[in-house]
C-alpha positions in Angstrom: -21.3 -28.2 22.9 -19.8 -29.7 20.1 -22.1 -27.3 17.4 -21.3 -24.6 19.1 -17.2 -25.3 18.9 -18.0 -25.6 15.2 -19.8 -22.2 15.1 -16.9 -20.8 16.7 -14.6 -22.3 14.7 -15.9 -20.9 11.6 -16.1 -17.6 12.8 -12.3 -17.5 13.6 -11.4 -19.0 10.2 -13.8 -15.8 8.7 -11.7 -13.3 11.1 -7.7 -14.7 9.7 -9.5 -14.4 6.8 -10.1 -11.0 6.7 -7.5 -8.7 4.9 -4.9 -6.7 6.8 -5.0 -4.0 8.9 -3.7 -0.5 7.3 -0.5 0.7 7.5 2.2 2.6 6.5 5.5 3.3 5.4 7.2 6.7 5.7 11.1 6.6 5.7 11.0 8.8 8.4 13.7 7.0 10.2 15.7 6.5 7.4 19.5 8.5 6.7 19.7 10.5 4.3 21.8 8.3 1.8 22.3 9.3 -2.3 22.7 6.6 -5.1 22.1 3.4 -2.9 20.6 0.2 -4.8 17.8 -0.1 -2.5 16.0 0.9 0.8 14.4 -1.0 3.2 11.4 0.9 5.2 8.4 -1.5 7.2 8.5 -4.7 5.7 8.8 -3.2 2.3 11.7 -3.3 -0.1 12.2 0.1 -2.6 15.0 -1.1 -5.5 15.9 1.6 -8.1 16.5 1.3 -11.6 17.0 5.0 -12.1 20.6 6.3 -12.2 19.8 7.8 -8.6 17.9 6.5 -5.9 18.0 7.4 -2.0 16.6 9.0 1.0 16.9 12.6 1.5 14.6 15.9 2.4 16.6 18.3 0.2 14.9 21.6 -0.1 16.1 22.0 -3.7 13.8 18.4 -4.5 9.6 18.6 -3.9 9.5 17.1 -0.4 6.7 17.2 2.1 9.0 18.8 4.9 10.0 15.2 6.2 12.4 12.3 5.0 11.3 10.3 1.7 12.8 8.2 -1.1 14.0 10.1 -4.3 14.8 9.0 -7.5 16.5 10.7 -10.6 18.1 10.7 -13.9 20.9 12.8 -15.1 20.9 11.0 -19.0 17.8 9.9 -19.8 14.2 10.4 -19.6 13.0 7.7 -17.0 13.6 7.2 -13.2 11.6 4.8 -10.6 11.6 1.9 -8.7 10.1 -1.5 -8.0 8.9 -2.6 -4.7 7.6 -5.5 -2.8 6.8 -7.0 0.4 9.8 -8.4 2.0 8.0 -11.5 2.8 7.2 -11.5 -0.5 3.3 -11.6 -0.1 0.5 -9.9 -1.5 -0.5 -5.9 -0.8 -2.8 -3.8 -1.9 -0.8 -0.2 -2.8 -4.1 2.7 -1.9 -2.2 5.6 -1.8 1.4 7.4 -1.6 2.9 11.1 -2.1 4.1 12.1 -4.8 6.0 15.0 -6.5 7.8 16.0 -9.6 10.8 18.1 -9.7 13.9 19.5 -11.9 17.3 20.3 -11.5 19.2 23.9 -12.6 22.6 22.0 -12.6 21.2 19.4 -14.7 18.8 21.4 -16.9 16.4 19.0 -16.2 12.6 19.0 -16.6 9.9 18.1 -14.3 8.1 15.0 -14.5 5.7 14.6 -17.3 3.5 11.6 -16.6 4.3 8.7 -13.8 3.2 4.9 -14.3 2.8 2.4 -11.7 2.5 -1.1 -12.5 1.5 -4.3 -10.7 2.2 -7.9 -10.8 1.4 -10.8 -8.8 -2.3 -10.6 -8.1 -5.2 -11.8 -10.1 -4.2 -9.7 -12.5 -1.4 -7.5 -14.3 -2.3 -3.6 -14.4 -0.9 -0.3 -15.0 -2.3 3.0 -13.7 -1.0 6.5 -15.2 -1.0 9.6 -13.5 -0.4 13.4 -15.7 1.6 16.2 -14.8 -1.4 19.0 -14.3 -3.8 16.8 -14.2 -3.3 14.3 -11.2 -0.2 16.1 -9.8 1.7 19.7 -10.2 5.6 19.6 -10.6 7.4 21.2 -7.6 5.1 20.1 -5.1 4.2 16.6 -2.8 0.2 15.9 -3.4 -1.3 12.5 -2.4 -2.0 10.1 -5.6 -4.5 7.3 -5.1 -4.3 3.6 -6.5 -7.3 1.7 -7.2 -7.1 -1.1 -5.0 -5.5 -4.2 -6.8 -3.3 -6.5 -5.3 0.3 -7.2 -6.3 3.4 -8.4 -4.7 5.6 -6.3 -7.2 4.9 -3.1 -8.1 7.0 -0.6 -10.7 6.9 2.9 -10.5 8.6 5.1 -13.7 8.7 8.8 -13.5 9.1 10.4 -17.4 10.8 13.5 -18.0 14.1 14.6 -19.6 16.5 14.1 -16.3 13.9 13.7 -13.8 13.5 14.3 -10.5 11.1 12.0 -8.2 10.0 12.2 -5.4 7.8 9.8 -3.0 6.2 9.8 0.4 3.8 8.0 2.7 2.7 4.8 1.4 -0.3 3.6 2.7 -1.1 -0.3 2.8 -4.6 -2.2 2.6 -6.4 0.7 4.3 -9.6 -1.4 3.4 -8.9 -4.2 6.0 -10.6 -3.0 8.7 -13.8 -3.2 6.9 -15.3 -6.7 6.8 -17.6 -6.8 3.5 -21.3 -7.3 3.4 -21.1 -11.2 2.7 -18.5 -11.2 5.9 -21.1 -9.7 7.7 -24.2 -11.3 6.9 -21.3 -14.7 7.8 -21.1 -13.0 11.6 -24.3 -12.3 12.3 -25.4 -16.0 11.2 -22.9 -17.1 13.1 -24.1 -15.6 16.0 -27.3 -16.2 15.4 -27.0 -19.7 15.7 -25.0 -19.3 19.0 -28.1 -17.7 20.4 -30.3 -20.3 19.5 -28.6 -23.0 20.7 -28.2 -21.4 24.1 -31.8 -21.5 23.9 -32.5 -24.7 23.1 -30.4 -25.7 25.7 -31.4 -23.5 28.5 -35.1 -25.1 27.8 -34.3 -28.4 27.9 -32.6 -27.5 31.3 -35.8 -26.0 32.4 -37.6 -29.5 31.3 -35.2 -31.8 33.1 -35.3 -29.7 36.0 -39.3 -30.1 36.6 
């Protein structure tokens, strides 16, 4: 009894170990709110360093037909955001919306390139996506990260007077899939279950004779 309260034991400390679930973040239920410092939106916290930064689904911006976070500048040529759990753990960032926009009033441009940068994992990095490459201006298209962790992430849109606009994040959609090595743990695991329910069912058999 007591080998096989081991055996289970190690299989539960293999399933908390296993990465979390996906999931998502979409602002749907969010106001529609212009030059705010931050927004708040499942678990996550959005802080702008733009000159703009809110929750709207203007018509004259890119949108997806639904509420998402916006970010602009009327002097310059940069406009973003950093994020972060507000827990402050680690997250794995594997994809968001994204579209680039202008304004007429403004005599803006759309967005030329948009970086987004990570911290707080094993390692810095820094992923780059192009206008007409990766994304076209005037229009929300999903972008994909390549599965780091972080537990701060920057995003900077570049452009003369930029629009910005971002949708959808989607969270550590590869939780839900244990890894070979996990596995190959499992199956051990039960393995040896089985074979000491054997063992012991035999020796029952024995004592019984």
């Amino acid at each position: 009894m007591k080998s096989l309260t081991v055996v289970f034991a190690a299989l539960g400390t293999l399933a908390a170990a296993s990465p979390t679930l996906a999931a998502s973040v979409t602002f749907d239920t969010q106001p529609v709110v212009y030059f705010v410092p931050s927004v708040t939106d499942g678990g996550y916290i959005f802080t702008s360093t733009a000159d703009g930064f809110g929750t709207n689904n203007e018509s004259a911006l890119p949108t997806n037909g639904t509420m998402h976070l916006t970010s602009w500048t009327n002097v310059g040529s940069e406009s973003g955001f950093t994020m972060a759990a507000l827990d402050g753990s680690v997250f794995t960032l594997n994809s968001f919306q994204f579209g680039g926009g202008s304004s007429i009033m403004f005599q803006t441009s759309g967005v030329t390139s948009l970086t987004v940068s990570g911290t707080g994992g094993q390692a810095a990095f820094s992923k780059t996506f192009t206008a007409g490459v990766d994304y076209t201006n005037f229009q929300m298209g999903t972008l994909f990260m390549d599965g780091q962790d972080a537990t701060e992430l920057t995003f900077t849109a570049f452009g003369s007077r930029n629009r910005a606009s971002f949708d959808d994040f989607v969270f550590n959609s590869q939780g839900g899939v244990p890894e070979p090595a996990s596995w190959a743990m499992m199956i051990f695991g039960l393995g040896a279950v089985g074979a000491m329910m054997r063992r012991r069912g035999a020796r029952m058999i024995v004592a019984a004779s």
